[in-house]
C-alpha angles and dihedrals in degrees: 000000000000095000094059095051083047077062108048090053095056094046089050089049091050089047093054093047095052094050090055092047077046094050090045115034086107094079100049087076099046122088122245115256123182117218109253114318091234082063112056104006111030089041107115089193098059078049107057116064083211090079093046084063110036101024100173090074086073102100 
């Protein structure tokens, strides 16, 4: 008996993993784009911990 429950839940784990590839199999054809550059790169307050903390200085 407790075979087969180690096997449901396999087969429930499996389940689960082949939807999501399924969701999600559109993007595995699209090429990666960033958002602008001046956004994530080029953005000095993703970049500093001090506005992670005290974030009413940004501004």
């Amino acid at each position: 008996m407790k075979n087969i429950i180690q096997h449901k839940k396999i087969v429930y784990v499996l389940l689960i993993i082949l939807f999501g590839l399924l969701a999600y199999s559109n993007i595995f054809y699209v090429p990666f784009h960033f958002d602008e550059k001046h956004n994530i790169v080029s953005n000095p307050i993703i970049k500093e911990l001090n506005f992670f903390i005290e974030p009413y200085k940004i501004g």
